[in-house]
Each structure stands twice: as C-alpha cells, then as structure tokens.
N, C-alpha and C positions, 0 to 999 in steps of 0.2 A: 391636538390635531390628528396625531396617530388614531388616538382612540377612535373619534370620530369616524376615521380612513374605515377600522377594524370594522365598527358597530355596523357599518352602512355593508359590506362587504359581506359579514355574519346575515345581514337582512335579505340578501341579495342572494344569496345561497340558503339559507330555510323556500326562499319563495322558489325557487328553480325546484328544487327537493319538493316541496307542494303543488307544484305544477306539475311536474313528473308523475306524481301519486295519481293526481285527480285524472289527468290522462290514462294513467294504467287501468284506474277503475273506468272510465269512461268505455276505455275501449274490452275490458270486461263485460261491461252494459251488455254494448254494440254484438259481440261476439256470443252471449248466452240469447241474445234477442234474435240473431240467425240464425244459429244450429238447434234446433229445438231438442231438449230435452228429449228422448224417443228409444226401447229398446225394439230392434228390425230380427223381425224372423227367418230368417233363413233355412233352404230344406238341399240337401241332395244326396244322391247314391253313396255316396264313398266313403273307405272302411278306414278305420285308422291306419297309419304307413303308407296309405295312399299321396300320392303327389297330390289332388285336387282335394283332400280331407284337408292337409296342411296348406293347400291355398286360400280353403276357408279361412281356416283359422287366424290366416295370417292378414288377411281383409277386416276380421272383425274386428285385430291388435291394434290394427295402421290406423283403422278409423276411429275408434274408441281414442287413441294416444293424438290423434290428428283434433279431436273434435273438447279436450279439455277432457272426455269424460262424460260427453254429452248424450252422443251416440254410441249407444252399445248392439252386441250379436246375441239373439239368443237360436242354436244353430242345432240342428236334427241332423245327425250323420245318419250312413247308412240304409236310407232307403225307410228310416222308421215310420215317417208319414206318409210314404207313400211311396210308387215309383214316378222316373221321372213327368209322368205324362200329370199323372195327378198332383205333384208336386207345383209344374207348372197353371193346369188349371185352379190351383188353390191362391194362386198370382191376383185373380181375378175376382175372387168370393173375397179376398183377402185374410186369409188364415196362414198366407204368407208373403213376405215382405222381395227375399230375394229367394233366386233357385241360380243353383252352378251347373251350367250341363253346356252342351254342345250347341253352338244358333243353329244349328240344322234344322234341330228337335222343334224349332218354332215352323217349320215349312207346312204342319199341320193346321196353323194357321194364315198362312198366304203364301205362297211358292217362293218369294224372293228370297226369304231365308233358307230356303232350299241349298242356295247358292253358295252356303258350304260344305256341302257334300257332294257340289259337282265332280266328276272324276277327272282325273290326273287336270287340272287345272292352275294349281300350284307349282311352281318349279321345283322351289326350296325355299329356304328359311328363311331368306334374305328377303326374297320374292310377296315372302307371306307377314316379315314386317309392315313392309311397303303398303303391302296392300289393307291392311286392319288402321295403322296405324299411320296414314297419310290421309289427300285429301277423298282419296274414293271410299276409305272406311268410315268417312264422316259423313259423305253423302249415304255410303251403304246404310249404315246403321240409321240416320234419318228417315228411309224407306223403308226401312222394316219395321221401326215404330208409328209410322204411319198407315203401314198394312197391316200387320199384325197385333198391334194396341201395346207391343212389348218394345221395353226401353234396353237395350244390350250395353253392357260396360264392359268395354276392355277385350281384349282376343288370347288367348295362351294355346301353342299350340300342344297338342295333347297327344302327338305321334302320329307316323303314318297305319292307316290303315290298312291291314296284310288278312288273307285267306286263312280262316284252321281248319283243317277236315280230320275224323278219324282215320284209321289204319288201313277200313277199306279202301281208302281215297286218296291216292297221289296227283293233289295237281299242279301238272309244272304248265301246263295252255289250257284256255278257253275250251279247246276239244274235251277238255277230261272231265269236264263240267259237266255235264250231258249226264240227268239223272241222279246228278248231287242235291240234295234236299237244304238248302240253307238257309239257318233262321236271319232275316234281317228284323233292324228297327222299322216299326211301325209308321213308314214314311215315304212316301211314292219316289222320291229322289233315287234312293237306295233300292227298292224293288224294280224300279225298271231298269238301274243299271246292270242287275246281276239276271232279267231275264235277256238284256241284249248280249251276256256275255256267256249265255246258253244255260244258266243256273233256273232249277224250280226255285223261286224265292218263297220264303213261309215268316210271314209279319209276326212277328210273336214278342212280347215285353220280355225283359231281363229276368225277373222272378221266376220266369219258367223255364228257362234255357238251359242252366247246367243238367235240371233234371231231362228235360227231352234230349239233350243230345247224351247222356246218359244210358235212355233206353230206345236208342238212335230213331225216337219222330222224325229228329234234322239229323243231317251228316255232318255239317258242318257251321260256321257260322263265320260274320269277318267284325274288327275290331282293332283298335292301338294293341299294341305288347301287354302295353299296362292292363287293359285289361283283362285278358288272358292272366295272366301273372294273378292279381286282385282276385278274380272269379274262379282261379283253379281248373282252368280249362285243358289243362296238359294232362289232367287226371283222366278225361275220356277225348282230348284230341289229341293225333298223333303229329301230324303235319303242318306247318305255317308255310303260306306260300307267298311268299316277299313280292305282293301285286302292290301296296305300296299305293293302292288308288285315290284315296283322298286324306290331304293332311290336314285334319280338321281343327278346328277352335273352339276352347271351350270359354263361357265366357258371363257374367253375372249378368241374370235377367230378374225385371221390375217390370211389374204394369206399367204400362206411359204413363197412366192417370197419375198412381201414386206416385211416379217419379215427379211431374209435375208438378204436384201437391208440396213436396219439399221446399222449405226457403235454399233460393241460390247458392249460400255458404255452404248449406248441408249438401246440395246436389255437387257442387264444387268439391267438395270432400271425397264423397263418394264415387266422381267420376277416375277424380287424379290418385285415388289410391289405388282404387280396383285395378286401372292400368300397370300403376307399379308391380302390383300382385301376380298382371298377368305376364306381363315380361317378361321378370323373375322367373315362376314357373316356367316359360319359354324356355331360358337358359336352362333351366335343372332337367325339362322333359329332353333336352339334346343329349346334356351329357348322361343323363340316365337309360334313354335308351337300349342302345350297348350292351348295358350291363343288365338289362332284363332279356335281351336274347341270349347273352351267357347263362342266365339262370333258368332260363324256360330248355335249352339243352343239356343244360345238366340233369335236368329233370326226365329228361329221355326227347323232349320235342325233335324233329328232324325239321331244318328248314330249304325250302326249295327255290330255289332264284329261278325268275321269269323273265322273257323279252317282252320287256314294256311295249316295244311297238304293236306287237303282238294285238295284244288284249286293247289298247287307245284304237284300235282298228272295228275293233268289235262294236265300241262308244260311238261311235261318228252319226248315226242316225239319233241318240238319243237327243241331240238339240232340238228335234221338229218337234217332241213330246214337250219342248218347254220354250217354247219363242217368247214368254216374259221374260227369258232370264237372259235371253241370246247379246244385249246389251250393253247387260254387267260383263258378261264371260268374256266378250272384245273390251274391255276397259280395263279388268282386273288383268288378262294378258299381254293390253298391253303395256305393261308400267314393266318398266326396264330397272 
C-alpha cells in the first residue's frame, strides 16, 4: 500500500516538474514573439564623463538585461553623426533609432515642445517631477507626438540654465545686456527670450561656438553648468550669471512612426526603463551640480547672482508671441 502511496506521489511531482517546464518554455515563446529581436541606434552630443553619455549607456544595460537580450544599443557619442539637429532629423530618414537631447530641440518642429524652454516656469525639482511625470506629462508628451511626429520618453532634469559672458562683460541686470552678442540654440523659444531681455541673440549650432566665442563673433552664450564644464567654456568665458531661467529636460526621442511600429512588450520596455534612467540622472544632475560650480571657480569662472524678479519682468510680453502655449503654461503652474 505504501508503495503504491510512493509511486502515485513520484507521479504527481514529475507531472507538476513538466508542467512547470512547459510553462517556462511557453512563456519563453510568448516573451521572444513580443520583443523582437532588434539592435536601435542611437545618436547624441555627449563626451565620455558626461552625466547624459552615461545615461545613454545606462538605457541601453536596462533594456538589453530588461528585454532577455533581445533588444540591444548600438550608440554614437559625441556628436560623431552629427549634431543635435541632424541627429534628430536622421529620426526620420531612419538612420536612427533614438536621439538623447532636450524636448525643447523638437519646438523646430511645432511650438508645443517649445514649452520646455519656457522661462522661469518651473519652480524647482519637486514642481518639475510633478509636472513630466504625472498626468499633464502624459497628456504633454501625447501632443507633442501628435504635433511633431516625435515620441519623448522620460524627462531628467539636466540643470538650470545660467548666463556666461567673457571678461568684457559683467552681467548682474538685463540693463548690462544691451550690446552682448549671445549665441543661442537655433530655436525661436530661446531667441525671443533673450531679445526681450535686451540681448542681440546669434542662432548658431554647438560645432561652432567655442571657436566663435573664442574669436569673440558672440560675447557670450547661456547653458546648464554641465555644459560649460563639458565644452570648456571657462577657457574664453569669464563670467556665469546665475539667471537660472529655464530648467530644462533632457529626454529619449523616437519617431512616433517607429515607436508605434514596436510590439507593446518592447514599447513597454522601453517606456519604463527610459523613465528609470531619467530619474536617476535627476537625482545625480542635483547633487552634481554644486560640485561643477566649484570646479568651473576653481578654474578662474566668477559667478554673479541676480534678482530673478528682475529679468521675469522683462518675460511678461513674451506670452503674446506664443498663445499656443499660453494653455500648457497655466496647467503646468498650476500643479502644486
């Protein structure tokens, strides 16, 4: 009778053990028949040691280890394919898969994305979770892929934006502006804020900049710490002026096509990792901060504090230059 007990018990546990199996493989099937085998190109500016060099890279770990193996990076630092603008138009030919840069950079394709470079419209940090990462960054970034064809994943914020001029140029107000040459990005957001703030603004890409302000084309130019830091900009600027005007997000962009084009599991992959990534980087661009305006001082930078009311004074007409946006700007301030 025992044996019996034994035998049937022995049977009963091989079949559970074979059950087990056949589910493991099945859901192997299931899992290699969602994420499709695929390596994504990625392109952007940033040099090694860079905070967003190592966001890449840390996007490409997450999702390769997230996806079995399935999905891999193969990833262009440094600006080698291009700069940002080309990078992003190569979204589109498809010679690239993703680009890492700021959503602003998309506002050359429909002003909504403008809407992260609006000035002093962020509080702080807390303000700038809220607002990426609740419901109005779901509806935001839904509008911007349906304006501009590009699919945004994830927000990290990548420092406030502060003033650098050379040596001739101390500005602590908007008055001092008057006759400063300043390169901005090639993006109407940014040129009309610094012509309402009395600056000559001069569009000019990245590639060209250290050498123009070099052989002073521009006086000056504005930017995060970091890049300053990155680009070597303490070598021919003397000054940062802590305007602090927009804290912007940098953030992985996809054609909407292509992203649509992805089965579910993989788009699923790629949404909840990127986020991770960008967070992350959130937390490390606070506490780094800081510690790249100790090193831009050491290096000789002198930095100048301003009255924010001040210069937010100077902004107030720039809303009638953009009443598409005027919508988002009461929604995004108001979130408490």
């Amino acid at each position: 009778m025992r044996k019996g007990k034994e035998g049937t018990m022995k049977m009963r546990t091989m079949a559970r053990a074979t059950y087990a199996m056949a589910a493991a493989c099945f859901a192997a099937v299931i899992m290699s028949g969602a994420v499709e085998a695929q390596t994504l190109k990625m392109a952007h500016i940033y040099s090694p040691g860079n905070i967003w060099y190592d966001a890449a890279a840390a996007y490409g770990k997450a999702v390769e280890a997230r996806s079995g193996g399935h999905i891999k990076f193969q990833i262009a630092h440094s600006g080698t394919t291009g700069d940002w603008p080309q990078s992003i138009e190569a979204l589109l030919i498809g010679t690239n898969d993703i680009v890492l840069q700021s959503i602003g950079t998309l506002d050359r394709y429909h002003i909504v994305a403008g809407i992260e470079a609006y000035p002093y419209m962020i509080r702080d940090i807390d303000h700038f979770k809220k607002i990426y990462y609740g419901p109005v960054g779901v509806e935001l970034f839904d509008e911007i892929a349906a304006k501009t064809k590009f699919r945004i994943v994830g927000a990290g914020y990548r420092g406030a934006r502060d003033l650098s001029t050379n040596a001739r140029h101390r500005v602590a107000s908007p008055d001092d502006l008057r006759g400063v040459k300043l390169r901005v990005p090639p993006l109407k957001m940014y040129r009309l804020t610094w012509e309402y703030l009395g600056a000559s603004p001069v569009p000019m890409g990245m590639g060209e900049l250290f050498t123009s302000l070099q052989q002073n084309v521009v006086d000056g130019q504005e930017n995060p710490l970091e890049i300053i830091q990155m680009y070597k900009f303490n070598e021919v600027q003397k000054h940062v002026t802590e305007t602090a005007h927009v804290m912007g997000a940098m953030t992985f962009i996809f054609s909407d096509a292509r992203w649509r084009s992805f089965p579910e599991e993989t788009r699923k992959i790629l949404k909840e990792e990127g986020e991770k990534v960008m967070l992350a980087s959130t937390d490390r661009m606070i506490k780094t901060e800081d510690e790249i305006k100790r090193d831009l001082q050491g290096k000789g930078m002198v930095f100048v504090p301003v009255n924010q009311p001040d210069w937010r004074a100077k902004l107030v007409p720039l809303a009638n230059d953009f009443p598409e946006l005027a919508p988002w700007v009461k929604k995004i301030q108001a979130i408490k």
